[in-house]
C-alpha positions as CSV (number, residue, x, y, z in Angstrom):
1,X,16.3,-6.6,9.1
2,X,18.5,-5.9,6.4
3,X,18.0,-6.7,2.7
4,X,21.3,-8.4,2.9
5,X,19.9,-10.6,5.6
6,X,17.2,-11.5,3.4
7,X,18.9,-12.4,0.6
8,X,22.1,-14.3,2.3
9,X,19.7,-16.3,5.0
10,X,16.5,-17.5,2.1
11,X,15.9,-20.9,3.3
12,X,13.2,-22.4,0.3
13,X,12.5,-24.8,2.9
14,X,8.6,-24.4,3.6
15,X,8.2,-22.2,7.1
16,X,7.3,-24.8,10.0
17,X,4.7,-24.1,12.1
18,X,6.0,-24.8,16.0
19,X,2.4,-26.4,17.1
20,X,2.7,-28.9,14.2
21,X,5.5,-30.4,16.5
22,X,4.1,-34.1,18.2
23,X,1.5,-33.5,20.6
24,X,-0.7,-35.9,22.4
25,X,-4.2,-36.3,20.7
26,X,-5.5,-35.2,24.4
27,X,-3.9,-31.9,23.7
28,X,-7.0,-31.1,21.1
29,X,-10.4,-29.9,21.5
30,X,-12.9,-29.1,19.2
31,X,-11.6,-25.6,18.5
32,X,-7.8,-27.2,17.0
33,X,-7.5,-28.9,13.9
34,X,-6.3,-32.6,14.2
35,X,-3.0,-32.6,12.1
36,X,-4.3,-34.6,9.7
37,X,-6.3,-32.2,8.9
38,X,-3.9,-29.5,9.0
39,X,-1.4,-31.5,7.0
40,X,-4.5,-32.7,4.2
41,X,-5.3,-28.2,3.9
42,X,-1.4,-27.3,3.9
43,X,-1.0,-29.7,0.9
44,X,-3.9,-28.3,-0.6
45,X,-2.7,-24.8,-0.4
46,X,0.8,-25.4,-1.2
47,X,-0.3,-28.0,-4.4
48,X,-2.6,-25.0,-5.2
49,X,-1.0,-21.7,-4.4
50,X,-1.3,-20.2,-7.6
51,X,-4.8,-20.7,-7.9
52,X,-8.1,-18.7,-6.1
53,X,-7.7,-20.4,-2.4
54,X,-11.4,-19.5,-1.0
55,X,-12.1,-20.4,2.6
56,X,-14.9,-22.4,1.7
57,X,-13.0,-24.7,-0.3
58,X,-10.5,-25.1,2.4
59,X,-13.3,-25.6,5.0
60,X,-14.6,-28.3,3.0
61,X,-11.5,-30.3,2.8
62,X,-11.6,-30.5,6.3
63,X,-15.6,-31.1,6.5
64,X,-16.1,-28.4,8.5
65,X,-18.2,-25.0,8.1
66,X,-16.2,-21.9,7.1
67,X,-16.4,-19.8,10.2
68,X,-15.4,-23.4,12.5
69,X,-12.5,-24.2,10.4
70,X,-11.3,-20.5,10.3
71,X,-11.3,-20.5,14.1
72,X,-9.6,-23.8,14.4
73,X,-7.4,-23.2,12.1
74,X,-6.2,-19.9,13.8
75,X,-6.1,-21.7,16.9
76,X,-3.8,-24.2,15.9
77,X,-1.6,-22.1,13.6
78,X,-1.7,-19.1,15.3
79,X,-2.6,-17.5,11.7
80,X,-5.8,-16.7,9.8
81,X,-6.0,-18.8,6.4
82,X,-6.0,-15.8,4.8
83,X,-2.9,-15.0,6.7
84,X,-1.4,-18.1,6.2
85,X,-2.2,-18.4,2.6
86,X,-0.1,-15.0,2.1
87,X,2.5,-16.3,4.1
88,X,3.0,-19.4,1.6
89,X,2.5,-16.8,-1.3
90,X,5.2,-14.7,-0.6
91,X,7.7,-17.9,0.8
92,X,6.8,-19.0,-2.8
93,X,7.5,-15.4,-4.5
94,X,10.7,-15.0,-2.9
95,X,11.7,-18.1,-4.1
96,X,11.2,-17.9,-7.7
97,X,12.8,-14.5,-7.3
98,X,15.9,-15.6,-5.7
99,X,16.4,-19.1,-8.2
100,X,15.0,-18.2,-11.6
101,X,14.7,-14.8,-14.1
102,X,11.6,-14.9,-14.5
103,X,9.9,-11.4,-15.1
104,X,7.9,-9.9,-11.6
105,X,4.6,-10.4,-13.5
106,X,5.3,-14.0,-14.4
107,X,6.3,-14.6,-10.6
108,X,3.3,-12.7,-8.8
109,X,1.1,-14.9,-11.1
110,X,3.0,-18.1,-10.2
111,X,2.8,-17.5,-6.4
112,X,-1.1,-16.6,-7.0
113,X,-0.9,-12.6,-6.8
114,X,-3.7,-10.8,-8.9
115,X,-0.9,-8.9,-11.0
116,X,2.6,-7.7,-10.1
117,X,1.6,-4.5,-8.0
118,X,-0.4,-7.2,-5.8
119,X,2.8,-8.7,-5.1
120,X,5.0,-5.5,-4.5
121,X,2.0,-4.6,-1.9
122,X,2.5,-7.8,-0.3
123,X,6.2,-8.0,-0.5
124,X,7.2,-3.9,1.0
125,X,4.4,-4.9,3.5
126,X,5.9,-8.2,5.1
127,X,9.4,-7.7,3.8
128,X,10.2,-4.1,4.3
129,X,11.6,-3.8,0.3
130,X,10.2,-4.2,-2.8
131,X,10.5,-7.8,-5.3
132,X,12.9,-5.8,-7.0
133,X,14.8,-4.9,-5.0
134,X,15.5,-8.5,-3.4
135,X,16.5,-9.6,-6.9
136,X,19.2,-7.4,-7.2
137,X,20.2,-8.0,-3.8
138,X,19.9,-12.2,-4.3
139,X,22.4,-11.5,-7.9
């Protein structure tokens, strides 16, 4: 898609997972998350996105082991929580970028990036163009 697309379509809504709609408790087993759960570690990471996010910790939240919760949490997502933990990152990166002027650096650290060429990694990976780029695009 085009940068333009990007830039005229940002929604800072956070991205909705389609299996978080209402489903009937019979619908889990004990590889899904319960949504309670899911809902109690996607408040964690998004209150916490700027900080070290380990699998353990989020496995704990949800009293499980780490390799259980990672494959429940894929099954019910559809996305590692590594994967899903990047996806929040860079909803949150794009959003500073698009509403504020703070520097690259300042904004990779906020959305919990190593450093700034963490972030353009990231970014050109999943976006196709770099952070820069988008903010000249977004003025």
């Amino acid at each position: 898609m085009s940068l333009e697309h990007y830039a005229s379509s940002f929604d800072p809504q956070p991205l909705q997972l389609s299996l978080l709609e209402a489903e009937p408790a019979s619908a889990y087993s004990r590889t899904r998350l319960p949504l309670y759960l899911l809902k109690r570690v996607r408040e964690h990471i998004d209150s916490n996105i700027d900080d070290s996010l380990s699998l353990d910790t989020l496995a704990a939240i949800a009293r499980f082991s780490p390799s259980h919760f990672s494959r429940c949490f894929r099954n019910t997502t559809g996305l590692t929580p590594h994967a899903y933990v990047m996806q929040q990152r860079l909803l949150r990166a794009r959003l500073l970028i698009a509403n504020t002027s703070l520097g690259l650096t300042e904004i990779a650290l906020r959305a919990g990036f190593s450093d700034q060429s963490h972030l353009t990694r990231w970014f050109h990976r999943r976006m196709g163009f770099t952070p820069g780029a988008f903010r000249s695009q977004c003025r």
